[in-house]
C-alpha positions as a printed NumPy array, in Angstrom:
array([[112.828, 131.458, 125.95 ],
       [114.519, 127.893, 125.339],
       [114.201, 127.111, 121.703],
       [113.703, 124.433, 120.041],
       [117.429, 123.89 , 119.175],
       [118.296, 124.147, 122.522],
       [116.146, 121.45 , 123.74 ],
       [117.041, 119.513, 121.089],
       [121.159, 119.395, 121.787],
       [120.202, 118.844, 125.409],
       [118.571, 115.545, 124.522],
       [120.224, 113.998, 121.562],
       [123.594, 113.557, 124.206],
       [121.938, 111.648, 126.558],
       [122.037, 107.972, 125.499],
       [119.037, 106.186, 124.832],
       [119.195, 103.292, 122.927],
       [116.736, 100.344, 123.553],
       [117.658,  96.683, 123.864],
       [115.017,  94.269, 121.922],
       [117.353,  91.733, 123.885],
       [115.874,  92.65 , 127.407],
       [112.88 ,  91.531, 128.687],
       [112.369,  94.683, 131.432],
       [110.066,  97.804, 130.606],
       [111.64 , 100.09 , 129.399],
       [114.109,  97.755, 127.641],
       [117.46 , 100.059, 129.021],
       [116.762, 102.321, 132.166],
       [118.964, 104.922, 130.645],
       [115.955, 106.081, 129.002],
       [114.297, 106.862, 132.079],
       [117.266, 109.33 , 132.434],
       [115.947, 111.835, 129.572],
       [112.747, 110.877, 130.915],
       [113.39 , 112.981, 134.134],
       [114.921, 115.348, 131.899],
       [111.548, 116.081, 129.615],
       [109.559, 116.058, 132.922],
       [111.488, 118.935, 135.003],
       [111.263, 121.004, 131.853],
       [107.552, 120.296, 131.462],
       [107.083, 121.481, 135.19 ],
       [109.324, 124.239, 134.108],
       [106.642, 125.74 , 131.988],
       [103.794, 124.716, 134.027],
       [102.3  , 121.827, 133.3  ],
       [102.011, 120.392, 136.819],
       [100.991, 117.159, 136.209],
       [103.65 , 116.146, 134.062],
       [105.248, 112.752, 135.479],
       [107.517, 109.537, 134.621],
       [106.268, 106.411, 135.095],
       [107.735, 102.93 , 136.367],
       [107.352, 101.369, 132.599],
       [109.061, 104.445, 131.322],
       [106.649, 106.682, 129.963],
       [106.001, 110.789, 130.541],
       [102.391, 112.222, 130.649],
       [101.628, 115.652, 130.48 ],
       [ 98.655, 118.039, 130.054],
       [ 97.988, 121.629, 128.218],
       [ 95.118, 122.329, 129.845],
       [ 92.157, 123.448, 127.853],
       [ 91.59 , 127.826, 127.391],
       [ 88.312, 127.288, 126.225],
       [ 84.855, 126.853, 127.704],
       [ 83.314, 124.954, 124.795],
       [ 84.263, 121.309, 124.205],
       [ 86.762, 120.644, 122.021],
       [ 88.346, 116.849, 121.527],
       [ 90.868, 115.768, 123.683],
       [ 94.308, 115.144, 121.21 ],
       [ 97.591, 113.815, 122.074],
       [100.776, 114.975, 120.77 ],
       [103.434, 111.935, 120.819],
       [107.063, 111.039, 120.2  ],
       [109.982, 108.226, 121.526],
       [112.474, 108.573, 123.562],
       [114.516, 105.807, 122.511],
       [117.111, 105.923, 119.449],
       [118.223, 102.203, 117.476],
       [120.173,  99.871, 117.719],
       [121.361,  99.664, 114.215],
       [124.471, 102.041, 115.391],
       [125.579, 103.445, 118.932],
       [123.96 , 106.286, 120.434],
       [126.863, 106.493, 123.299],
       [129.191, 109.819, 123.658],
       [127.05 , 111.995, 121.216],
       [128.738, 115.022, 120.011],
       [126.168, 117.054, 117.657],
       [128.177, 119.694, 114.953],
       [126.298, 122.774, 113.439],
       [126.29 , 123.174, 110.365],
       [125.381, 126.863, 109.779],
       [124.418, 128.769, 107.407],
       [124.56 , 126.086, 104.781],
       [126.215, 126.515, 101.328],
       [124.979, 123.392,  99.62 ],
       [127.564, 120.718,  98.565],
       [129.051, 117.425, 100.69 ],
       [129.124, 117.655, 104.219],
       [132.147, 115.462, 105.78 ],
       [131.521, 114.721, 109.41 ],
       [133.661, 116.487, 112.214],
       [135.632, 112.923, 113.48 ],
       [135.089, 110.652, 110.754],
       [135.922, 112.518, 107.613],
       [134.853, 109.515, 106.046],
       [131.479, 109.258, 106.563],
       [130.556, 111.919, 104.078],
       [126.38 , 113.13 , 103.666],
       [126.549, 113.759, 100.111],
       [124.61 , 116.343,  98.483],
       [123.39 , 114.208,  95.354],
       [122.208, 111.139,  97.746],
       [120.326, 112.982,  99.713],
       [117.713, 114.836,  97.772],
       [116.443, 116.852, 100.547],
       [119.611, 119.008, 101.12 ],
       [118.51 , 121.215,  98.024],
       [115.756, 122.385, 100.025],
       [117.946, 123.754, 102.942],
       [120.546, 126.056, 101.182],
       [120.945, 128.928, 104.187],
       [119.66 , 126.892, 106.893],
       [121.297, 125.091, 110.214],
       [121.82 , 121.679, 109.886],
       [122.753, 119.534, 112.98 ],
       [124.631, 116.228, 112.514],
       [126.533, 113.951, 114.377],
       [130.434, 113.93 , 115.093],
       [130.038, 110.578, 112.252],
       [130.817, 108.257, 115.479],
       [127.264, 107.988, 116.484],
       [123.35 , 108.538, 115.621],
       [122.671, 111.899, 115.815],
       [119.101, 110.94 , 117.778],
       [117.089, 112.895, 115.446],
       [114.657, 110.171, 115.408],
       [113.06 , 111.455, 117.352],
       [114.25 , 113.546, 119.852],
       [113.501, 116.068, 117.059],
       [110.04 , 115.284, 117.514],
       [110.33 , 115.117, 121.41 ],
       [112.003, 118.544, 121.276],
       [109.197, 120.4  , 119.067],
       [106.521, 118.937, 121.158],
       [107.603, 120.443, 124.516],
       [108.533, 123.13 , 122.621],
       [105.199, 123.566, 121.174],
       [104.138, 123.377, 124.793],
       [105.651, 126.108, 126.209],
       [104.88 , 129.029, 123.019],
       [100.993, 127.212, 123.604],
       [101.533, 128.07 , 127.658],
       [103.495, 131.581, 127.191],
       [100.615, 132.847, 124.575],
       [ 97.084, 132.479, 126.572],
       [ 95.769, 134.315, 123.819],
       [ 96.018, 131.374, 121.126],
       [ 92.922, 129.214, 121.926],
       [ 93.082, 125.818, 122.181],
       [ 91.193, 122.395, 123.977],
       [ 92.909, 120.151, 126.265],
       [ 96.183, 118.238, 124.613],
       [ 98.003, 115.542, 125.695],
       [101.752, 114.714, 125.602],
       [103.132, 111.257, 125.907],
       [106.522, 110.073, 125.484],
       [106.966, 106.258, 125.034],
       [110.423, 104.509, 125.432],
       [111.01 , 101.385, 123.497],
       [109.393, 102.508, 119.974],
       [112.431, 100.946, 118.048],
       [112.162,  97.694, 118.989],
       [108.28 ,  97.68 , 118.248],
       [107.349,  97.925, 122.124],
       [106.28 , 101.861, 122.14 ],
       [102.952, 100.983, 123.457],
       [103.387,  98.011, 125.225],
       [102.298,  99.636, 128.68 ],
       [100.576, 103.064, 127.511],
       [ 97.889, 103.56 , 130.196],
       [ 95.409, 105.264, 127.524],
       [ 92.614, 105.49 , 130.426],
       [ 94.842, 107.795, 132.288],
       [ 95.901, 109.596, 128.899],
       [ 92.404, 110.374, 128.123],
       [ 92.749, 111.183, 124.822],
       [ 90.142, 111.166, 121.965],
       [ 93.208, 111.479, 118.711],
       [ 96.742, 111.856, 118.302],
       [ 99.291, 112.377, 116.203],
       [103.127, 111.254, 116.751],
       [106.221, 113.263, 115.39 ],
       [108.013, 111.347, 114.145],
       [108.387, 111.511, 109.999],
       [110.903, 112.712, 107.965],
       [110.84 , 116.218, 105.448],
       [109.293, 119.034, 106.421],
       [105.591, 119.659, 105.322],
       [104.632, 115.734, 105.243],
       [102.105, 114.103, 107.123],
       [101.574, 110.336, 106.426],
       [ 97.989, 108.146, 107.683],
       [ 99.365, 104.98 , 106.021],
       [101.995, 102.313, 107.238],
       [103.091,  98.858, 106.267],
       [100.93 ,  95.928, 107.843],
       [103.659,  94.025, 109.472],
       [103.883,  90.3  , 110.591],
       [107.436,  88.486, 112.17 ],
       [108.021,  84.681, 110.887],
       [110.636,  81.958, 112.981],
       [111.212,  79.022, 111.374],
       [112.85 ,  76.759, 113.16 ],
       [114.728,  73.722, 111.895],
       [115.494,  70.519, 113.558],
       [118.414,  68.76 , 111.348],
       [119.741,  64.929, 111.489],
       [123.403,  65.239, 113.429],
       [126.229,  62.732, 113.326],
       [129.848,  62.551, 113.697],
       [131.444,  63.89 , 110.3  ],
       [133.296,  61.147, 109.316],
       [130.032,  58.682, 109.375],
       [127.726,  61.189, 107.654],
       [127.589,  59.607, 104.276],
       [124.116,  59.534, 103.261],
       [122.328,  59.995, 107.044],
       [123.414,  63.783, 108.116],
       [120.793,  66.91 , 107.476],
       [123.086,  69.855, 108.315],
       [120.514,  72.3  , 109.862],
       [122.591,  74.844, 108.903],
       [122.78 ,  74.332, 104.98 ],
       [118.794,  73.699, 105.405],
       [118.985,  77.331, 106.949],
       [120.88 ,  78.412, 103.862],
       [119.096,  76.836, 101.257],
       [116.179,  78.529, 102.523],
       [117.765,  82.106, 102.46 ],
       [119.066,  80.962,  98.716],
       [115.336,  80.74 ,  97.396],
       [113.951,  84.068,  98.236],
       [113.032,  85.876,  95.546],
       [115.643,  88.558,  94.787],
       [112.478,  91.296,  93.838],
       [110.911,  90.668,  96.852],
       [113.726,  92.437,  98.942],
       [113.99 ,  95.948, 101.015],
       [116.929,  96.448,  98.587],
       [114.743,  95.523,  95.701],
       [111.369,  97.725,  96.771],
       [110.435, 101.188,  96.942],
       [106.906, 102.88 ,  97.039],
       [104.216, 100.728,  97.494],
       [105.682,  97.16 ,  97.292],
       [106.282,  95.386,  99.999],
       [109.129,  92.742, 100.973],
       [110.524,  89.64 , 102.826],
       [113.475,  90.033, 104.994],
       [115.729,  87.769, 106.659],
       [116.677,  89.348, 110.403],
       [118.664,  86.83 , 111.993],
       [119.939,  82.746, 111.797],
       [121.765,  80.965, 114.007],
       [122.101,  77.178, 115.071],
       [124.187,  74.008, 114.561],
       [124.529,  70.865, 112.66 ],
       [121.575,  69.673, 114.519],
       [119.138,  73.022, 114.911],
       [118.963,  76.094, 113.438],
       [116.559,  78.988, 113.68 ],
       [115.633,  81.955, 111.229],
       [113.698,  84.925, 111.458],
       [111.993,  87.034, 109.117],
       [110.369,  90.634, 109.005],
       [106.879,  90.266, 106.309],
       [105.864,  93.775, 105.275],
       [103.015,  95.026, 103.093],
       [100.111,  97.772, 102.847],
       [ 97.1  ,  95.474, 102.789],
       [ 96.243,  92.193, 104.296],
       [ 96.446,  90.001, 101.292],
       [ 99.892,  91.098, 100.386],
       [100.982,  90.322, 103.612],
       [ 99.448,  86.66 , 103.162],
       [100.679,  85.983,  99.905],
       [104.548,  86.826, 101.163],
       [103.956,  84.814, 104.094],
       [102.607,  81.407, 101.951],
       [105.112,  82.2  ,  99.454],
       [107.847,  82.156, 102.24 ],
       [106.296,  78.781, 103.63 ],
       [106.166,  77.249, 100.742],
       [110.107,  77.754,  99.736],
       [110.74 ,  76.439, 103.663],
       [108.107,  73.319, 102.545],
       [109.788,  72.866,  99.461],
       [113.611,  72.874, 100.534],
       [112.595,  70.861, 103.817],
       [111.565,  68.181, 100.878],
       [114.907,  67.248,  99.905],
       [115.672,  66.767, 103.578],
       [113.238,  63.757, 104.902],
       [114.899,  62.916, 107.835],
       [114.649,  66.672, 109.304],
       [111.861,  68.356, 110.677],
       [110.691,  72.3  , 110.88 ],
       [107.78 ,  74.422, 112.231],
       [106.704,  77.548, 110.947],
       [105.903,  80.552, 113.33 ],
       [103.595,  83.65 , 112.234],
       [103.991,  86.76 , 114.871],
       [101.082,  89.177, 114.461],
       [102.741,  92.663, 114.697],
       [101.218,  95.747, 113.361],
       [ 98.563,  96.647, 111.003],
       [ 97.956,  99.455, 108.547],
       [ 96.855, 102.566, 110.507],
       [ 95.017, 103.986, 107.771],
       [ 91.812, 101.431, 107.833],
       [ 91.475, 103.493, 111.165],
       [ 92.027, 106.623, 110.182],
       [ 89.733, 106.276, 107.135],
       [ 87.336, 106.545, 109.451],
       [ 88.286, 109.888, 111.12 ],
       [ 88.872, 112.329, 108.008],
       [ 89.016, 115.445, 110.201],
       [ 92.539, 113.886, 111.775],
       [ 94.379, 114.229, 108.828],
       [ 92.706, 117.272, 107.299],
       [ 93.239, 119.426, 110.516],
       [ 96.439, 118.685, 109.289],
       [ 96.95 , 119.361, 105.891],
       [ 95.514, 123.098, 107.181],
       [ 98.257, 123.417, 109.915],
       [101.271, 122.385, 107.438],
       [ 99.715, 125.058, 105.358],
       [ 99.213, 127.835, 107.855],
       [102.871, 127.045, 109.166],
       [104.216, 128.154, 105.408],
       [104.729, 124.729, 103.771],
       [102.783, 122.756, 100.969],
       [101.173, 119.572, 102.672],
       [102.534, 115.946, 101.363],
       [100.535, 112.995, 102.316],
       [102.008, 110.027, 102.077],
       [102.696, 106.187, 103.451],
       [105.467, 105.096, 105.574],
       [107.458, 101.809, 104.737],
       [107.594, 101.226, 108.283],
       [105.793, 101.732, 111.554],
       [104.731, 104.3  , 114.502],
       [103.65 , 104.196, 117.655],
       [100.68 , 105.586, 115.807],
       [100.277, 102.302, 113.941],
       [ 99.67 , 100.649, 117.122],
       [ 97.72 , 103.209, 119.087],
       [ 95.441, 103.524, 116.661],
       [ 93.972,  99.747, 116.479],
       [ 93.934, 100.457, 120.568],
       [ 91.278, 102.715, 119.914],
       [ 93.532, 106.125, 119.912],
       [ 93.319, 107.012, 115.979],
       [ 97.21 , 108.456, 115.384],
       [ 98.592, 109.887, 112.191],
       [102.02 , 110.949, 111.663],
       [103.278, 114.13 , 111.563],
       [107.519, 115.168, 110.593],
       [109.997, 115.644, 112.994],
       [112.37 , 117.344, 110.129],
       [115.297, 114.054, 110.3  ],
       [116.833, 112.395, 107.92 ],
       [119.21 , 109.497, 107.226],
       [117.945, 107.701, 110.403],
       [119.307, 105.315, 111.878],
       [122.589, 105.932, 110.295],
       [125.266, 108.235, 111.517],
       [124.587, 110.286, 108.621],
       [121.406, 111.466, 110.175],
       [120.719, 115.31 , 110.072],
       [117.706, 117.761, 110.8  ],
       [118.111, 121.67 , 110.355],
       [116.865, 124.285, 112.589],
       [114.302, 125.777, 110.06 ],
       [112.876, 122.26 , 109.641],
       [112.191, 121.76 , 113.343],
       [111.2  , 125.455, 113.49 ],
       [108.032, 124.441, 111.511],
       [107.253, 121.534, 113.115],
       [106.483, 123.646, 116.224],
       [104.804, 126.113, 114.376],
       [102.67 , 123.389, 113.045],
       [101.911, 121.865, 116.031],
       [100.459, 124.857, 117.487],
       [ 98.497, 125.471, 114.75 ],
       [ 96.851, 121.917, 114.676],
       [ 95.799, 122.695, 118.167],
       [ 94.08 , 126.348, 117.465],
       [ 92.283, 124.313, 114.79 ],
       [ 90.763, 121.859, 116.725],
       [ 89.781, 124.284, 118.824],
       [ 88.384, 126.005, 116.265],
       [ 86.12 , 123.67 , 114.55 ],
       [ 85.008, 122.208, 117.878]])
């Protein structure tokens, strides 16, 4: 039997990274490559109508053991891994049998996971931890999820015995770069609920995300030759970074934790004459989300002030929303579970994600999607790890949330 770890090592070296700079779906074909990976092994164990599709995505089917009805759920994770550092040449290390202490990676001995910045590494003295080579992402996010799924799969297809309804799989490419669902055909998924792997420490399951909105401001400056500026140039660039000058110092990722949210510059570029800025707007509720965003046009209205001869419009991009005034109304997703992370040996932790899913998305498209862990850390980083044992109970918890929805059916 292939385990989890095996699957796993087979798909964190095949490069994946998405491309928010390409307009084509999937954003880089070379996702399509582990895409025809994940669907010969999911024909492998017999789910024949596993397939690829042209946008990128793999659909699958368990099908159902049972004759009474039980709700159609969908187990989901991305292919893709970020952009914030290269996913090329992967070379994962095993760390085995782990003693505690620093762990300096195999070709970069100075990129160093440190035991007292990374709180979780208490809680895996003895176990396997994977990391990268320190040249790369490891992929854990999530091909850690994608690897306990199929794995879940094929214990749920090699033991008839454990009962279970119908479940779908569905692996989206593009999730980094906030286009996961862009093209999901949920007709032809057919499911009722989901859940996507894709958290962090063992035991967690979160049904809460940021509410998320992207700003552009663009600036249109006064140009003229330097040397006859005197009292008629607007540099659009110094309007640019007067505006970055005013944000409020608390109201920054590097400045929030828990529940506060944040305003963060992404990108500027321009000239003398234009110049363009854009801006990530994150909060839990609504309101929050609309204070930050009048707060942040109001600095741009207030700098632009001292420039009359310049102009500027203001941009608001609707991006995700809070999954959990959906799931609210669907208690039984995340209590089924809170009872599987307890069956599989682990004390549940709900929680909220300072970020976004899939899930987030899927579930104001009328799928209802909480999020389950994948077992990673450090993501995004090439200090990302995930141990065996970790992954090892995300499987078993997956196939215990499916006997229970069979059995409450």
């Amino acid at each position: 039997m292939t385990t989890v770890t095996d699957r796993f090592l087979r798909y964190v070296v095949v490069d994946t990274q998405s491309d928010a700079n390409s307009a084509t779906h999937p954003s880089t074909a070379k996702q399509k490559n582990l895409g025809r990976i994940l669907v010969e092994e999911l024909l492998a164990i017999g789910l024949s109508d596993a397939h690829l599709d042209e946008y990128g995505y793999v659909y699958a089917t368990i099908p159902s053991n049972v004759e009474k009805p039980v709700p159609v759920i969908c187990f989901c994770s991305h292919m893709d891994t970020a952009t914030d550092f290269t996913g090329t040449n992967v070379k994962p290390q095993i760390v085995r049998n782990y003693a505690g202490g620093d762990i300096r990676l195999a070709c970069d001995p100075q990129r160093i996971i440190r035991f007292d910045e990374h709180a979780a590494l208490k809680d895996q003295i003895g176990n396997d931890i994977i990391t990268s080579d320190g040249t790369t992402l490891l992929g854990a996010d999530d091909k850690a999820g994608l690897a306990e799924i199929v794995a879940a799969a094929q214990y749920l297809v090699d033991n008839p015995q454990i009962r279970h309804g119908t479940i779908k799989l569905l692996f989206t490419p593009d999730e980094e770069i906030g286009r996961g669902v862009d093209k999901v055909d949920l007709q032809k998924l057919g499911a009722q609920f989901a859940y996507t792997v894709d958290g962090e420490t063992a035991g967690h399951i979160e049904d809460e995300t940021f509410s998320a909105d992207g700003v552009e401001v663009n600036i249109q400056g006064v140009a003229i030759h330097p040397g006859f500026a005197l009292g008629r140039m607007e540099n659009a660039i110094k309007i640019a970074g007067a505006i970055i000058d005013r944000l409020p110092k608390n109201i920054a990722p590097e400045t929030t934790a828990g529940r506060d949210g944040f305003i963060h510059p992404t990108g500027i570029s321009g000239s003398m004459e234009k110049a363009s800025l854009g801006f990530i707007i994150r909060d839990f509720n609504e309101a929050g989300l609309a204070e930050k965003e009048a707060m942040l046009e109001g600095i741009v209205k207030d700098v632009m002030a001292t420039y009359p001869g310049s102009s500027y419009t203001f941009t608001v991009k609707h991006q995700y929303r809070n999954m959990k005034t959906i799931l609210d109304g669907h208690p039984q997703i995340v209590d089924y579970a809170v009872e599987a992370i307890r069956r599989a040996g682990m004390e549940p932790v709900r929680g909220s994600i300072r970020g976004g899913t899939d899930g987030s998305r899927l579930s104001f498209m009328g799928l209802p999607c909480a999020n389950l862990f994948a077992g990673g850390h450090a993501f995004h980083s090439p200090l990302e790890w995930v141990s065996r044992q970790d992954m090892e109970k995300a499987v078993k918890t997956l196939v215990e949330l499916a006997k229970i929805w069979a059995e409450r059916a």
